[in-house]
VEXTORLUM-781863 format. One record per residue: x, y, z of N, C-alpha, C in turn; chain. Coordinates in Angstrom, 3 decimals, padded with zeros to 6 digits. Example, Ala and Ser with C-alpha at 12.3 -4.5 7.8 and 13.67 -1.06 7.14 Angstrom:
[[013.190 -005.690 007.800] [012.300 -004.500 007.800] [013.200 -003.300 007.800] "A"]
[[012.850 -002.250 007.080] [013.670 -001.060 007.140] [012.900 000.030 007.870] "A"]
% end
This chain:
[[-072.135 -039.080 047.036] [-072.409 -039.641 048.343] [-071.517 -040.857 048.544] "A"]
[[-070.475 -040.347 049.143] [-069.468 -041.671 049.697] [-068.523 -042.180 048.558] "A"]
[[-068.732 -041.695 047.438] [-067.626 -042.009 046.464] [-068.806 -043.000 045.333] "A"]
[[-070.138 -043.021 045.791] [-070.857 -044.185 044.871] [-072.024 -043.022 043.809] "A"]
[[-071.784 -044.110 042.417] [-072.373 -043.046 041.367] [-073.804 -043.701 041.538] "A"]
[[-074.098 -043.564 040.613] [-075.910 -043.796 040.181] [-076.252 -045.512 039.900] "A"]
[[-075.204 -046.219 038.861] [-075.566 -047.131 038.582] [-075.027 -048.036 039.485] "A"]
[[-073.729 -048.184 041.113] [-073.407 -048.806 041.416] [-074.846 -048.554 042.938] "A"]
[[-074.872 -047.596 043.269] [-076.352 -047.234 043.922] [-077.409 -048.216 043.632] "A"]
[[-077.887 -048.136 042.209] [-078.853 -048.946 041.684] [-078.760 -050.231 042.102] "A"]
[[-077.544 -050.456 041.928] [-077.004 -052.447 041.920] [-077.374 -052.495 043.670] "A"]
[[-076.517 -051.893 044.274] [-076.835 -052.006 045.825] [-078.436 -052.343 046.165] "A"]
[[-079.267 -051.384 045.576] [-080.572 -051.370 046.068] [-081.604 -052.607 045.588] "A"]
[[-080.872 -053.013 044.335] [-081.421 -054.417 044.013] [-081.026 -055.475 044.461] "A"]
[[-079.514 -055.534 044.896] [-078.986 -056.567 046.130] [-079.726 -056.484 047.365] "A"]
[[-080.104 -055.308 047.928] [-081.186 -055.709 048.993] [-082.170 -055.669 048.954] "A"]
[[-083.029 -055.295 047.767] [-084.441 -056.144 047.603] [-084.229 -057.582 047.652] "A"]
[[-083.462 -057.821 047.144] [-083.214 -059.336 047.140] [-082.888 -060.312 048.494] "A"]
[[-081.895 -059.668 049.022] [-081.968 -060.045 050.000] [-082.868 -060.062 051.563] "A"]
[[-083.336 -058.625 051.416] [-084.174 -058.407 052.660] [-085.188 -058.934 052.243] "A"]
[[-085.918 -058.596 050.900] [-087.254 -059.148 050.934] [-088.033 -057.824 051.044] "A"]
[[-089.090 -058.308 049.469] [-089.804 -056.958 049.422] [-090.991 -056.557 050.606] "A"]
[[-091.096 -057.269 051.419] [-091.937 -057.205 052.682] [-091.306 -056.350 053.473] "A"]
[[-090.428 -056.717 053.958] [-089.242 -055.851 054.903] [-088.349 -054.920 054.461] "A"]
[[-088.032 -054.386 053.240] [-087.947 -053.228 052.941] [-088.307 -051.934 053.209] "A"]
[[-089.522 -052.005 053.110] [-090.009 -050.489 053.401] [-089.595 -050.530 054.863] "A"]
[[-089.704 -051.488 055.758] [-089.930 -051.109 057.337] [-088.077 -050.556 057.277] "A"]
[[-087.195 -051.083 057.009] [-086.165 -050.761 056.698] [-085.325 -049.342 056.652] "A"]
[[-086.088 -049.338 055.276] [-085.977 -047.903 054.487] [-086.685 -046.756 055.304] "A"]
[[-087.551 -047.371 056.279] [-088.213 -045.774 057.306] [-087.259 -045.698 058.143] "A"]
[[-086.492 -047.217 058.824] [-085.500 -046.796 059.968] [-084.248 -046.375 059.672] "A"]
[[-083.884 -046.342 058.270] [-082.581 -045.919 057.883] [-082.914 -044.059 057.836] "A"]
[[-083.957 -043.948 057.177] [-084.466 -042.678 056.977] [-084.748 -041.545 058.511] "A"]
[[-084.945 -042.720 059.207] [-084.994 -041.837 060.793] [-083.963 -042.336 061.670] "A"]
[[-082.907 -042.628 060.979] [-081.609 -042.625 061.561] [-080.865 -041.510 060.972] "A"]
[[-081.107 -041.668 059.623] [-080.365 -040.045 058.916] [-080.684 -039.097 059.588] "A"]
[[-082.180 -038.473 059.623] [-082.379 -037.625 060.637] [-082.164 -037.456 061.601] "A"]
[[-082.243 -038.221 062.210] [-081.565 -038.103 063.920] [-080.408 -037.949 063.838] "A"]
[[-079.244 -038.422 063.076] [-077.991 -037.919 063.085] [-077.558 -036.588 062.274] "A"]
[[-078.554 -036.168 061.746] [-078.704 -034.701 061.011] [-078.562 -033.770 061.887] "A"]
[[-079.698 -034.136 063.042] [-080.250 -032.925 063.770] [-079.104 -033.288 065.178] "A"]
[[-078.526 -034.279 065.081] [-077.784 -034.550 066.276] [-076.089 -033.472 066.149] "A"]
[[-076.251 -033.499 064.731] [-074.781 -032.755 063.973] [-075.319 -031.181 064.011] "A"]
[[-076.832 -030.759 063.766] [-076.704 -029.449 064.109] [-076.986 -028.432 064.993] "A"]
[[-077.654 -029.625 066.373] [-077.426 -029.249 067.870] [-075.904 -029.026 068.299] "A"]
[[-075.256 -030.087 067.761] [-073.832 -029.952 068.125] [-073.036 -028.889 067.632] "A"]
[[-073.567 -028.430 066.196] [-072.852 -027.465 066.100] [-073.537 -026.224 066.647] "A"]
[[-074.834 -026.004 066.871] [-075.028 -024.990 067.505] [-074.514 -024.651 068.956] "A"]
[[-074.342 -025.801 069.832] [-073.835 -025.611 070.849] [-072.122 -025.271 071.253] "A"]
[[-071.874 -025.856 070.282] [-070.225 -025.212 069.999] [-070.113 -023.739 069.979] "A"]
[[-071.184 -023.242 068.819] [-071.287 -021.465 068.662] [-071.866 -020.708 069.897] "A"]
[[-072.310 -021.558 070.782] [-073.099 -020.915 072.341] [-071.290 -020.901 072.972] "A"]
[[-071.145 -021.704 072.994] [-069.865 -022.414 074.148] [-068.951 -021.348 073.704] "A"]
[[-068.202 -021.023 072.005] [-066.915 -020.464 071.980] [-067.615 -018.786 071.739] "A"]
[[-068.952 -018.298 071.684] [-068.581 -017.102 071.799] [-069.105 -016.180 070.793] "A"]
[[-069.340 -015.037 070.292] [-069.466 -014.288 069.230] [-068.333 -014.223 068.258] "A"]
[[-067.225 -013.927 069.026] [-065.986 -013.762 068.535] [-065.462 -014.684 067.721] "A"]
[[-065.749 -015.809 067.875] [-065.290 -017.410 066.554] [-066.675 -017.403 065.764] "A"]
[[-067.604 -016.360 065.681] [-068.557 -016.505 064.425] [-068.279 -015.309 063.425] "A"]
[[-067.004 -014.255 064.176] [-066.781 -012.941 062.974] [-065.198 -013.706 062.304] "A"]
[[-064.787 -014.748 062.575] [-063.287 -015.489 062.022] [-064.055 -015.596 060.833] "A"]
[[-063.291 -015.442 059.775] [-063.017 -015.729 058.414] [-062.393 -017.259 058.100] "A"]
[[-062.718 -018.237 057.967] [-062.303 -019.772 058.320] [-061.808 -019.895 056.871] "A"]
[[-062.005 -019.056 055.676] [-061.426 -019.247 054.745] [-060.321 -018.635 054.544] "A"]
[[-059.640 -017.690 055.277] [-057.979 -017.785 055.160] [-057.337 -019.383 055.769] "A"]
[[-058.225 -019.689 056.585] [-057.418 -020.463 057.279] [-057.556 -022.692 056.537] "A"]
[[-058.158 -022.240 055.078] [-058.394 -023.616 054.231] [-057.052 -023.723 053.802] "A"]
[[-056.704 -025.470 054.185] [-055.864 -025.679 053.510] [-055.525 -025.525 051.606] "A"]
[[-056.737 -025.856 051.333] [-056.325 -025.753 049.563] [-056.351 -024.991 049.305] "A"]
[[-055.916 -023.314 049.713] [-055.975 -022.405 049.080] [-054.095 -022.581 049.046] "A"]
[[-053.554 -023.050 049.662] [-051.787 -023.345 049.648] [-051.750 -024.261 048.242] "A"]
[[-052.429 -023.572 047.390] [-051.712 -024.603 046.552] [-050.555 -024.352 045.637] "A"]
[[-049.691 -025.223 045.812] [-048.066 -024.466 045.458] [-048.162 -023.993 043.651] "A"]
[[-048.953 -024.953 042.900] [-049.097 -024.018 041.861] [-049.694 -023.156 041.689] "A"]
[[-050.648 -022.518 042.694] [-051.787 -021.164 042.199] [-050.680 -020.131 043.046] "A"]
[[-049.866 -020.649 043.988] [-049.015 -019.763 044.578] [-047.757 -019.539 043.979] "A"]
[[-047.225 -020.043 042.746] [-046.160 -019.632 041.768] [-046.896 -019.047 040.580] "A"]
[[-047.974 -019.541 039.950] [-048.653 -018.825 039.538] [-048.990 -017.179 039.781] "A"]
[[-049.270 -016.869 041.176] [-049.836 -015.566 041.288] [-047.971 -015.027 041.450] "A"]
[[-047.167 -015.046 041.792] [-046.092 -014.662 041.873] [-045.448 -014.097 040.714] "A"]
[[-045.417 -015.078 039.435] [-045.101 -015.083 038.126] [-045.982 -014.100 037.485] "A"]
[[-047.629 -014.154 038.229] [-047.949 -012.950 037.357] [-048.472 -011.980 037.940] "A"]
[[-047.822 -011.400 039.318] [-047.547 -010.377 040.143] [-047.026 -008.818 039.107] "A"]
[[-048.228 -008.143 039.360] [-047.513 -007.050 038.091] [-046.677 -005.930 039.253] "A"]
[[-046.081 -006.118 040.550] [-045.438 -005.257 041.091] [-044.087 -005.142 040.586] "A"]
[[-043.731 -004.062 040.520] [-042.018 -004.085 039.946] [-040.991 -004.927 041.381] "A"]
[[-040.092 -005.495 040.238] [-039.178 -005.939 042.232] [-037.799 -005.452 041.077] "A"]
[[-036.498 -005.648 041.860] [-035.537 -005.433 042.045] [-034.565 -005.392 040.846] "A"]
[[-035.467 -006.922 040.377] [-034.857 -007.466 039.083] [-035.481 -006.512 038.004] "A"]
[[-036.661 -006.482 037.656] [-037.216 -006.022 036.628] [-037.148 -005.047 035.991] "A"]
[[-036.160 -004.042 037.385] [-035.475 -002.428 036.985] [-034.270 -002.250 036.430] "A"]
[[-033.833 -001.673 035.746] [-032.426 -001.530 035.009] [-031.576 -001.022 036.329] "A"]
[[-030.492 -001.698 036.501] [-029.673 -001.147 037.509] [-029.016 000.390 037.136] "A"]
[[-028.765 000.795 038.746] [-028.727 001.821 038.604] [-027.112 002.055 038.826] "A"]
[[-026.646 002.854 037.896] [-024.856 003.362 038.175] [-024.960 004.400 038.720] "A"]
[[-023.566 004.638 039.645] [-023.032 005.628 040.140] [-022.833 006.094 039.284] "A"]
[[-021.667 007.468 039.599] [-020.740 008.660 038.347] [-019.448 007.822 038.249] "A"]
[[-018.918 006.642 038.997] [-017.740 006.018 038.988] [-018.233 005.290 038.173] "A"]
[[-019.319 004.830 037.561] [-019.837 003.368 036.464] [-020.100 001.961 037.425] "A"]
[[-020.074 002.120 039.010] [-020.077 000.903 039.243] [-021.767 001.004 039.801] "A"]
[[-022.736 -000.503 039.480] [-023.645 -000.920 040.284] [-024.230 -000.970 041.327] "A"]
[[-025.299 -000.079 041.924] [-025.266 000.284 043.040] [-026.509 -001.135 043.597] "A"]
[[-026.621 -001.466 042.843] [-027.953 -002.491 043.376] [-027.070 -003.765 043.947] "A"]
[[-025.899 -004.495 043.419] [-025.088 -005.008 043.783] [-024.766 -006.163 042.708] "A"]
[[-025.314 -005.973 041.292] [-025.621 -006.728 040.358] [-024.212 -006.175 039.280] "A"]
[[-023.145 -006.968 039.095] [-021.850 -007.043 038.375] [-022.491 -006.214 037.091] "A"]
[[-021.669 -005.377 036.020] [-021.854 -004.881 035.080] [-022.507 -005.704 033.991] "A"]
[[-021.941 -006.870 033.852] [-022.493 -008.007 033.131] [-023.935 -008.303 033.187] "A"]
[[-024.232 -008.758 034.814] [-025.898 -008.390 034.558] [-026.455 -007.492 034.656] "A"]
[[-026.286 -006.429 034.997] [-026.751 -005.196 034.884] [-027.003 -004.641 033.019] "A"]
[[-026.094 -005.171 032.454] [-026.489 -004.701 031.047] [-027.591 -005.827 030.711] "A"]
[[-027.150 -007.112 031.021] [-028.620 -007.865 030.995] [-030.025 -007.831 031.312] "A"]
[[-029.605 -007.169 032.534] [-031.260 -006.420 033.608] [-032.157 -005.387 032.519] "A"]
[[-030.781 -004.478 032.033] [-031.325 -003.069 031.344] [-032.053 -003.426 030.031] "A"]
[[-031.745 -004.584 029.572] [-032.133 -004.984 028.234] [-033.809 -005.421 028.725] "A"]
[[-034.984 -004.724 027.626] [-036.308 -005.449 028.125] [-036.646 -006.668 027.574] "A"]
[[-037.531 -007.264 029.201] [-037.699 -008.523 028.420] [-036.801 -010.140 028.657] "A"]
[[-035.452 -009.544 029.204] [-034.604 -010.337 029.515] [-034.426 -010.483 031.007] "A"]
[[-034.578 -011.468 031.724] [-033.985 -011.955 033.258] [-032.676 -011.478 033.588] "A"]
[[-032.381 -011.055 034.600] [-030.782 -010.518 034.959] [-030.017 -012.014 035.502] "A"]
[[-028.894 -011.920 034.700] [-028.134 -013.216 035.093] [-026.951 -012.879 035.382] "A"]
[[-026.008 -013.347 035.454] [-024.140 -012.726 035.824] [-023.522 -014.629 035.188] "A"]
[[-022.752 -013.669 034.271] [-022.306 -014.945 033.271] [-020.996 -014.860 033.886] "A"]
[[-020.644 -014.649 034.678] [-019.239 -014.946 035.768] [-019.499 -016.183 036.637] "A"]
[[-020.547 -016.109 036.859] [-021.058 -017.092 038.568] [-021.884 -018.372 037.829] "A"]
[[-022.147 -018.512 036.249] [-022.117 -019.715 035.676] [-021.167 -020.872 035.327] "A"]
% end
């Protein structure tokens, strides 16, 4: 609640016994308590009236494609890296009957590609 743990909570609540005074406390503690509520029920009129106003149609949206922290750039190199679809690289290139590369990958990496296990590189363009 608000970034505060248990024991800095505690300290707060003994700073205002102290200060308010154990007389005026409780009267306090009822109007803070029926201020929460009222701003409870004030947050879920409001949101009910939003769901009257926009419709059926914005209560079948899926709002979780649309969370930002699911972009997170490491769970998104992550799933990439361990994407078990074959791509381009991962296949041994393929020769014509002339011996040349039809994928467009120089002979050099192409024998690199074909080897398993190994990344295709072209030790010309290093």
């Amino acid at each position: 609640m608000f970034g505060i743990n248990g024991w800095e909570f505690v300290i707060i609540v003994v700073i205002a016994m102290l200060v308010i005074g154990p007389e005026r406390l409780p009267t306090y503690a009822e109007q803070l308590g029926a201020m929460v509520r009222r701003g409870r029920d004030l947050l879920q009129n409001a949101k009910a009236r939003v769901d009257d106003e926009l419709g059926p149609e914005f209560s079948e949206v899926d709002w979780s494609k649309l969370d930002p922290r699911q972009y997170d750039p490491r769970r998104i190199v992550r799933d990439a890296l361990l994407d078990d679809s074959p791509s381009e690289y991962s296949r041994p290139a393929a020769r014509a009957a002339d011996g040349s590369v039809r994928n467009g990958m120089s002979a050099t990496s192409a024998g690199a590609a074909a080897e398993p296990g190994k990344a295709p590189y072209d030790d010309e363009a290093t």
